[in-house]
C-alpha positions in Angstrom: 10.5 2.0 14.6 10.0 0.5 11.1 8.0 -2.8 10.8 9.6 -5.4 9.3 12.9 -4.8 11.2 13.7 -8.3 12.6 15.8 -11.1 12.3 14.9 -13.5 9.2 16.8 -16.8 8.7 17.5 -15.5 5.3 20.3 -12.5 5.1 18.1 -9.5 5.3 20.0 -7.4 5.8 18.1 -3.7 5.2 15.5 -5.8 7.2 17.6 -5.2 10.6 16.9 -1.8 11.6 19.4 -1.5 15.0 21.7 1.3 16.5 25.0 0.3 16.0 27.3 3.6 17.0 27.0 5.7 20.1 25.1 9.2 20.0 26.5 12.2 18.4 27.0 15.1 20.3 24.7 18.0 19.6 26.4 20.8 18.3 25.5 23.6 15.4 27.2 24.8 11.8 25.7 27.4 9.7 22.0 27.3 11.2 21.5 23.6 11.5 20.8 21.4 14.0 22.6 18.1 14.8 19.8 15.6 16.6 21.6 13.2 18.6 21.5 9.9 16.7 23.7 7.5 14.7 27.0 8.7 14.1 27.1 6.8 10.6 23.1 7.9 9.9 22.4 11.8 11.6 19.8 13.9 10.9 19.5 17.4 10.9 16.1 19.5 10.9 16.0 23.0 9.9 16.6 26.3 12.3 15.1 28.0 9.3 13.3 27.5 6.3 14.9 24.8 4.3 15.2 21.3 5.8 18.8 20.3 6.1 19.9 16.5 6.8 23.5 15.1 7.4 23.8 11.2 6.1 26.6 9.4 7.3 29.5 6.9 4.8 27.4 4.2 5.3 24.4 5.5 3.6 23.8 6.0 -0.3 24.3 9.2 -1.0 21.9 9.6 -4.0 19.2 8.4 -2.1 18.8 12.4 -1.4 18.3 15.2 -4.2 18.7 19.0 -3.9 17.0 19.8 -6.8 18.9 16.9 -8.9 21.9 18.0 -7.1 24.1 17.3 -4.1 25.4 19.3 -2.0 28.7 19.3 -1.4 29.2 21.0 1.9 30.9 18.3 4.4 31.5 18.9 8.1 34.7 18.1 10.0 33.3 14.8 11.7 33.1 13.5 7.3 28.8 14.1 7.3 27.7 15.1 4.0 24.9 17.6 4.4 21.7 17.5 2.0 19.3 19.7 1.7 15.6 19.5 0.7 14.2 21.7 -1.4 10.9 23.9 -0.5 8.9 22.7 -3.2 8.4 19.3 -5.0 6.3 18.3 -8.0 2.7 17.1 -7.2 -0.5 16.0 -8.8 -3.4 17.4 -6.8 -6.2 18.6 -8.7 -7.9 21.3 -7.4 -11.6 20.4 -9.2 -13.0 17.2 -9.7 -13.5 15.7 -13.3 -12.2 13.5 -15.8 -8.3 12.0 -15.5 -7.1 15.6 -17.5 -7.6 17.2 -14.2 -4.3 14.8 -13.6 -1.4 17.9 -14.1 1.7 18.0 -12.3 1.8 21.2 -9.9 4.2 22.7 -7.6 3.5 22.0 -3.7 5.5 22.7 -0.5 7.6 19.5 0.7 5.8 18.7 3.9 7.0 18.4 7.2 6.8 15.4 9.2 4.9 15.4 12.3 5.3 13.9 15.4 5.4 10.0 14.7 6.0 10.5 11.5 9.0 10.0 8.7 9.7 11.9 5.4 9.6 10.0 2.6 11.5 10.8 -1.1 9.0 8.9 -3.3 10.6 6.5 -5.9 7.2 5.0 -6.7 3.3 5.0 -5.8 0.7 2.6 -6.8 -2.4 3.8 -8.4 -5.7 2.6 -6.5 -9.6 2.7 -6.9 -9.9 5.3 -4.0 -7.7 7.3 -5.9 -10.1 7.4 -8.9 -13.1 8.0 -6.9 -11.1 10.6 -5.1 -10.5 12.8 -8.6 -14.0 12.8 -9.4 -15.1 13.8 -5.9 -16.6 11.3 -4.8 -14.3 9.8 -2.2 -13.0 13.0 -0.4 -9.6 12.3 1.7 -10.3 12.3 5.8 -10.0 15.3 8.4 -6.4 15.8 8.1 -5.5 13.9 5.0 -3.8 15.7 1.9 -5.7 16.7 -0.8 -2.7 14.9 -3.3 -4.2 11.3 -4.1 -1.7 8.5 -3.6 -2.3 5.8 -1.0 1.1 4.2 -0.7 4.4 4.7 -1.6 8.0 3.1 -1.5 11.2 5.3 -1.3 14.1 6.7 1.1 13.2 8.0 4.6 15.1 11.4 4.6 13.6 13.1 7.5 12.1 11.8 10.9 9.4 14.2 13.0 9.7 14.3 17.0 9.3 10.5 18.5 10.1 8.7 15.0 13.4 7.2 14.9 16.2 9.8 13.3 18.4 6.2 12.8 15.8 5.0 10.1 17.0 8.0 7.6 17.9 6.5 4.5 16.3 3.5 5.2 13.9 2.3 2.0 10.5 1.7 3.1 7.0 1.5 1.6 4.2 2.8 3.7 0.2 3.0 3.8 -0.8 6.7 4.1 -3.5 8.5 4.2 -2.9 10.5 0.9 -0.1 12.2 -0.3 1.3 9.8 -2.7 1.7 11.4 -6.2 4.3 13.5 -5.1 8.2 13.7 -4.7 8.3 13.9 -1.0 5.3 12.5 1.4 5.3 12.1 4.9 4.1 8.3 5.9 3.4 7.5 10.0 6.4 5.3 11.4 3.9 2.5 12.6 2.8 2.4 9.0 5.9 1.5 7.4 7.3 -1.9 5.9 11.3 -2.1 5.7 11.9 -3.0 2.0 14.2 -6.3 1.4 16.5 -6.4 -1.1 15.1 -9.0 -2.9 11.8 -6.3 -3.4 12.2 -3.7 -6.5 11.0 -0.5 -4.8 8.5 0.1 -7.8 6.8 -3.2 -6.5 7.3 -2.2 -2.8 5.1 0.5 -4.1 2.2 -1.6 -5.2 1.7 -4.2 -2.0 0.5 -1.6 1.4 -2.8 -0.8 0.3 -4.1 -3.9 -1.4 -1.7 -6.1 1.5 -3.4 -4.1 3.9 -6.7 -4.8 3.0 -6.6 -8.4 2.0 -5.3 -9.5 5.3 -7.7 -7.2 7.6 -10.7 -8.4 5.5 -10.0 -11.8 3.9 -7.8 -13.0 7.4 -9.1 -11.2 9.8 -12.6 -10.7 9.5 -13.5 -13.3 6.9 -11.6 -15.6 9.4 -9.9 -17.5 6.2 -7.6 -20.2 7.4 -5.8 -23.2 5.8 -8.1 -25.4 3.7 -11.4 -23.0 3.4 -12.2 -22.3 -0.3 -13.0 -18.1 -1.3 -14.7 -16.3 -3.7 -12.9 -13.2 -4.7 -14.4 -10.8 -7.4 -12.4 -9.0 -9.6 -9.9 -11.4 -9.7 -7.3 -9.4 -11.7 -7.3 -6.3 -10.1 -4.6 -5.3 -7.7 -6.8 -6.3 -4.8 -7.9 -10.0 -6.6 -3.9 -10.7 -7.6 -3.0 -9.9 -4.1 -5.4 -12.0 -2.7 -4.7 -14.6 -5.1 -0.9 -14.9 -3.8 -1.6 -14.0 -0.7 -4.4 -16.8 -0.4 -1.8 -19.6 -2.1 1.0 -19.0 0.3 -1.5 -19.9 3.5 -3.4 -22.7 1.8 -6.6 -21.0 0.6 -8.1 -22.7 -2.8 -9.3 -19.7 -4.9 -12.2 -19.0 -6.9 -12.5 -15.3 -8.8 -14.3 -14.0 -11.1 -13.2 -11.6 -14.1 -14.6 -9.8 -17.4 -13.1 -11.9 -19.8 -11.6 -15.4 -20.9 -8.4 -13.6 -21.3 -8.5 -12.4 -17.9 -9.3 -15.5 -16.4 -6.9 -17.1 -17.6 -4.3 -14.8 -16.8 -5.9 -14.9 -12.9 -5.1 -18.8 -13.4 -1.4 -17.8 -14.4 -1.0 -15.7 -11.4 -2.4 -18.6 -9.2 -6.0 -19.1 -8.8 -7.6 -22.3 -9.2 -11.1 -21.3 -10.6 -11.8 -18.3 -12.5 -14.9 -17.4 -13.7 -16.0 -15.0 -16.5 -19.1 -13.5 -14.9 -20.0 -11.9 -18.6 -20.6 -15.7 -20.5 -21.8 -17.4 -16.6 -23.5 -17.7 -13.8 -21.0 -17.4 -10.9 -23.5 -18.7 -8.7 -24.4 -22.0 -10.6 -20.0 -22.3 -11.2 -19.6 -22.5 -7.6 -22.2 -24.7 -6.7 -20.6 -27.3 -9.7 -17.3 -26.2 -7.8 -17.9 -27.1 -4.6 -20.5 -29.8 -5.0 -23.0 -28.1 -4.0 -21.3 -27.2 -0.3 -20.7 -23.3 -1.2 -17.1 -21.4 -0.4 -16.6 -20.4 3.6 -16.0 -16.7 2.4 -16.6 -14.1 -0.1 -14.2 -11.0 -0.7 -16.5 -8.5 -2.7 -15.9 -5.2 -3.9 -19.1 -4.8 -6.1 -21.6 -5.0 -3.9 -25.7 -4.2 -5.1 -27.5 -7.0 -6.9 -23.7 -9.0 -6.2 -24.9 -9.2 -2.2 -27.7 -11.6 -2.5 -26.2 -14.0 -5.1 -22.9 -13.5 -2.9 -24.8 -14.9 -0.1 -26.4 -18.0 -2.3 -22.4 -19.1 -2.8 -21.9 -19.2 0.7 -21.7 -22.6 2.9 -23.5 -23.1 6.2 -21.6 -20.4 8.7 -20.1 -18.4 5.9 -18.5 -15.1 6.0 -19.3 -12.2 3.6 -16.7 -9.4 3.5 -17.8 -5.9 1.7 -14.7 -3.9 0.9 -16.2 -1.8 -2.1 -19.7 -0.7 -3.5 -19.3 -0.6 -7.1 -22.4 -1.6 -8.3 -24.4 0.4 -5.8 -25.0 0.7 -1.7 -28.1 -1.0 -1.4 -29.1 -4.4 -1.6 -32.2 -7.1 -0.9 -30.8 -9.7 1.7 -33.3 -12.5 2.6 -32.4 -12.2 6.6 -33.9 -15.8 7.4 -31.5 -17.7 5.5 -28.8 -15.4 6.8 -30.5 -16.7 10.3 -31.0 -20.1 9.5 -27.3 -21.0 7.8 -25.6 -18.9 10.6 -23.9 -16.8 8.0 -22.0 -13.6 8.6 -22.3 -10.4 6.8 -19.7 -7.6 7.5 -17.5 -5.1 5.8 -14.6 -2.4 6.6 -13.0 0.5 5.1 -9.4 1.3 5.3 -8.5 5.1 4.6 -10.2 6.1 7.6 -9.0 3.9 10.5 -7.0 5.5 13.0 -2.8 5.3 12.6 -3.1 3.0 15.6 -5.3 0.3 13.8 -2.9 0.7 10.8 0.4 0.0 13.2 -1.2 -2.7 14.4 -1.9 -4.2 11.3 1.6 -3.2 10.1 2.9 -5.3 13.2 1.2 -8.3 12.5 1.8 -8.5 8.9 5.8 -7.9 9.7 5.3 -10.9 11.5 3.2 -13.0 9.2 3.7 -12.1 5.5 7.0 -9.7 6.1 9.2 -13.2 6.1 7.7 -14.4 3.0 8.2 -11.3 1.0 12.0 -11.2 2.4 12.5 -14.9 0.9 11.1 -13.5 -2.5 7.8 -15.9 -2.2 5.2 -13.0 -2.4 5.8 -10.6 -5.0 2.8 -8.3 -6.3 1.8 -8.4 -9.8 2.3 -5.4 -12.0 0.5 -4.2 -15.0 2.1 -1.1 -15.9 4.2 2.1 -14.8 4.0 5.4 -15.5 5.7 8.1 -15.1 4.2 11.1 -12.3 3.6 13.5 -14.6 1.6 11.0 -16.9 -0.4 10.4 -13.9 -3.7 11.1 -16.2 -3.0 8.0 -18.4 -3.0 5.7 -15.6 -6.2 6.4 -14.2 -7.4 6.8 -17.9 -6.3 2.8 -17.9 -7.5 1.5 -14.3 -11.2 3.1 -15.6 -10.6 1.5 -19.4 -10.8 -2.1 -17.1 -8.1 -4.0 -18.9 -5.1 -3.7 -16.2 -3.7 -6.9 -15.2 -2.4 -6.4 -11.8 -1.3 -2.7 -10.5 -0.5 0.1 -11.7 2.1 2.3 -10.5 3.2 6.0 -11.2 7.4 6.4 -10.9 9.1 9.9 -9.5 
């Protein structure tokens, strides 16, 4: 099943994801295999080498490529058959260094396991990890690719044993594990979002990592809810603009910080209703004047260091501090009696590593909760700029330059 597939009040349609034919019979042409399934959306999986899919009238048939063409081959029940070639362009460096280590390569189009869907990548966003990642300091998880890329949006063209073959040719986005700056990457079913019409798939491609980790941190274990006030740092990166929007649509008032006026300003544009240059002031003192005095209930940081301790002087009586990044070092000097004596909470998370059932779960709830709104149009993700995959070095080369407004997405 793919989250996201319910009934809205709006017409969603791609948003319904139901059976609406009786099985196909199984039967074989030419070495391939019929899976029982839709009649109007089969699948077929290889008896050989090549992976071979049948897509039914109702189903686009560009959303497939055989090596930028189609094949033509039809079967006597009117299935047009695709299939998928054995390679597929990739970046995946195979030494660590600068963003020239960024070239496009030739890789096997993977297979998807059980649980899991293929995906033909249209777009993936371009995230810190990533960066980290190419100059080795962030390797991918036991049984992770070694491509970068830790979301996508595109067509599900393939589904592994115990993912649903009906979904095929359904556009998703999904949160992987890696495996994103490539044509073709295989994405767990519980981990992917249906994408609405009203959603470009380039931006589809830009909200499951930074979604992801705004709700499981900011609203789950910063325990944000209508009326508290947050301090978010980095307030125009693609974690910041997400939790700006994110943070206005269930009645958070925001404070972030940024680099520059320019950039403060702009985090006002997107929505924020304090921003802060932490190069000309003291974000402590600025949300003391803020507040009166009475501190924020939360803190999203992702700098960490000498941040913790002046973090923790923003805080109110029984406020939460939420680590999600360590940019300006692991270690810090925490006075551990005021934590005591204000009640305050310090805790933090990773994301990459959790297990696929923490991620469905997460998936689920944010179907439910934040799905809707992004159906009606309401939540959007803010974009800085695309690039093509093969200019994949340019687009880290920007996120380190520090002047990206928003995400930054590489396009297949």
């Amino acid at each position: 099943m793919i989250n996201g597939g319910i009934d809205f009040p709006t017409g969603a349609r791609d948003l319904r994801l139901q059976r609406r034919n009786p099985p196909m019979k199984l039967f074989h042409r030419k070495g391939i295999e019929i899976l029982p399934g839709q009649r109007d959306e089969g699948i077929a999986l290889p008896l050989r080498k090549n992976i071979v899919h049948v897509h039914g009238r109702s189903v686009d048939p560009c959303a497939v490529h055989v090596n930028k063409t189609r094949a033509q081959n039809t079967t006597d029940r009117g299935f047009r058959m695709t299939i998928l070639p054995e390679t597929m362009r990739a970046i995946d460096p195979v030494e660590a260094g600068g963003p020239e280590v960024l070239r496009l390569v030739e890789r096997p189009v993977p297979a998807p396991g059980p649980g899991d869907y293929l995906v033909r990548v249209a777009a993936a966003g371009v995230n810190r990890p990533d960066v980290m990642q190419r100059k080795g300091h962030y390797p991918p998880p036991p049984g992770a690719p070694s491509i970068p890329g830790l979301e996508i949006a595109g067509t599900i063209v393939a589904a592994g044993a115990g993912a649903d073959p009906a979904q095929v040719g359904q556009p998703v986005c999904a949160l992987v594990s890696g495996g994103g700056y490539a044509d073709y990457c295989v994405a767990p079913a519980g981990q992917c979002l249906s994408v609405p019409a009203t959603l470009p798939l380039i931006e589809a491609a830009a909200m499951p990592e930074t979604l992801f980790t705004v709700w499981t941190n900011l609203f789950e274990r910063a325990y944000a809810v209508e009326g508290d006030t947050v301090l978010v740092h980095g307030g125009t990166s693609g974690i910041g603009t997400m939790a700006i929007r994110l943070g206005k649509l269930f009645g958070l008032t925001l404070i972030v910080t940024a680099g520059s006026d320019e950039k403060c300003a702009a985090a006002r544009r997107i929505g924020a209703d304090h921003a802060i240059n932490y190069r000309t002031s003291d974000f402590v003192e600025e949300v003391k004047a803020i507040t009166g005095a009475r501190g924020v209930q939360a803190v999203l940081d992702m700098v960490g260091g000498d941040y913790v301790p002046r973090n923790i002087a923003c805080l109110a009586d029984e406020g939460r501090h939420v680590s999600i990044a360590v940019q300006r070092g692991l270690k810090a000097e925490v006075d551990i009696g005021a934590v005591m004596r204000r009640r305050l909470t310090l805790t933090g998370s990773t994301l990459r590593p959790r297990s696929k059932e923490f991620k469905t779960l997460v998936a689920e709830e944010l179907a439910r909760t934040v799905w809707p709104h992004v159906a009606e149009g309401k939540l959007r993700p803010v974009i800085d700029t695309t690039f093509p995959l093969a200019r994949a070095a340019e687009a880290h080369a920007r996120m380190e330059a520090g002047g990206h407004v928003g995400k930054i997405v590489l396009e297949m």
